[in-house]
C-alpha angles and dihedrals in degrees: 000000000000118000084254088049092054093042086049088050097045086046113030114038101064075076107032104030126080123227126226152184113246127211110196104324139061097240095031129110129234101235110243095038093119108165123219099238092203091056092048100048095026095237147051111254141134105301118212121186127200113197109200096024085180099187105350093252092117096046095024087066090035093053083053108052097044108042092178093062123083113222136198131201116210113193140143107200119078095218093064103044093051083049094056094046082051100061088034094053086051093054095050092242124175095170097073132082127153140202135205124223142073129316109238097047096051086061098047103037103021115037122071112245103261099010096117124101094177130356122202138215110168113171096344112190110290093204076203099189111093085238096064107038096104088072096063117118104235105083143137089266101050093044083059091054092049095057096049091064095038121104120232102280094010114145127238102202119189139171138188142161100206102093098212088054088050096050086047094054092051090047094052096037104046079050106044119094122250094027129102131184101259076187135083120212122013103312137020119255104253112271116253098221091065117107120214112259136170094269096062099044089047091058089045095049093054084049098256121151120232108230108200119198133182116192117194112217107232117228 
């Protein structure tokens, strides 16, 4: 981490960061460690969740721009998180915690069932060497676990730029119970309240073109 990083991390996430119990690993989650949303963010409000929060730049803007929504940052790497705190220290936000750890477990073990208003996946790993596909994010298993903490009605919005991801999300999540196309057509249109990262201008640089989804949880 930078020296402003680490002075982020030392000052800011006593405040912002929420603590958990871990099981084996650094970034895992002690099963039956579901937080009270309304205790953790002091109020009772929308709740959006972004898993893989990279650098902050997506929910940091988001947390801006709607103060009666609760947000939460869902990151593993360190770097990402202090950097995070850093630019939403800056802006003054109180809507904002974040947690690391990984993903799945966060939903399983974490989140309340049915606490999710919407839950975020913006440019997940593409483990884009056949080899490695089968450690992508987007299965049969964490779809489960998406809709569990979803609220009725609640929306499961994803983008990628990596075709074959793309392809896979739309094959586990038109099959997976509790999910409906909130889109017409192949692909959703891309979702105003993402910001532009990196991640997004790199795809678009190497002529890949960025697939958007939204999945409505049933209920």
């Amino acid at each position: 981490m930078s020296e402003a990083q680490q002075r982020a991390w030392n000052e800011v996430s006593p405040r912002m960061l929420i603590p958990v119990e871990r099981d084996a690993a650094s970034t895992s989650i002690r099963a039956d460690s579901t937080i009270d949303p309304a205790a953790v963010w002091g109020r009772t409000a929308p709740l959006i969740v972004e898993i893989g929060s990279g650098q902050g730049h997506a929910i940091v803007h988001a947390a801006t721009g709607q103060p009666g929504a609760n947000f939460l940052a869902v990151e593993v790497f360190r770097a990402g998180l202090a950097r995070t705190m850093l630019d939403a220290d800056r802006a003054n936000l109180d809507n904002l915690r974040l947690v690391e750890g990984n993903a799945p477990e966060v939903l399983e073990h974490l989140l309340p069932s049915a606490s999710v208003d919407e839950l975020w996946i913006f440019f997940p790993d593409p483990w884009h060497k056949k080899k490695h596909a089968k450690r992508r994010l987007v299965t049969a298993e964490f779809a489960a676990l998406a809709a569990s903490v979803l609220r009725p009605s609640g929306v499961l919005r994803l983008a990628t730029d990596w075709q074959d991801y793309a392809d896979q999300m739309v094959s586990v999540l038109d099959a997976a119970p509790g999910f409906t196309r909130a889109f017409d057509g192949d692909w959703a249109p891309r979702f105003d309240g993402r910001v532009l990262t990196a991640f997004e201008r790199k795809g678009t640089r190497a002529g890949r073109e960025i697939r958007d989804l939204t999945y409505r949880r049933s209920a």
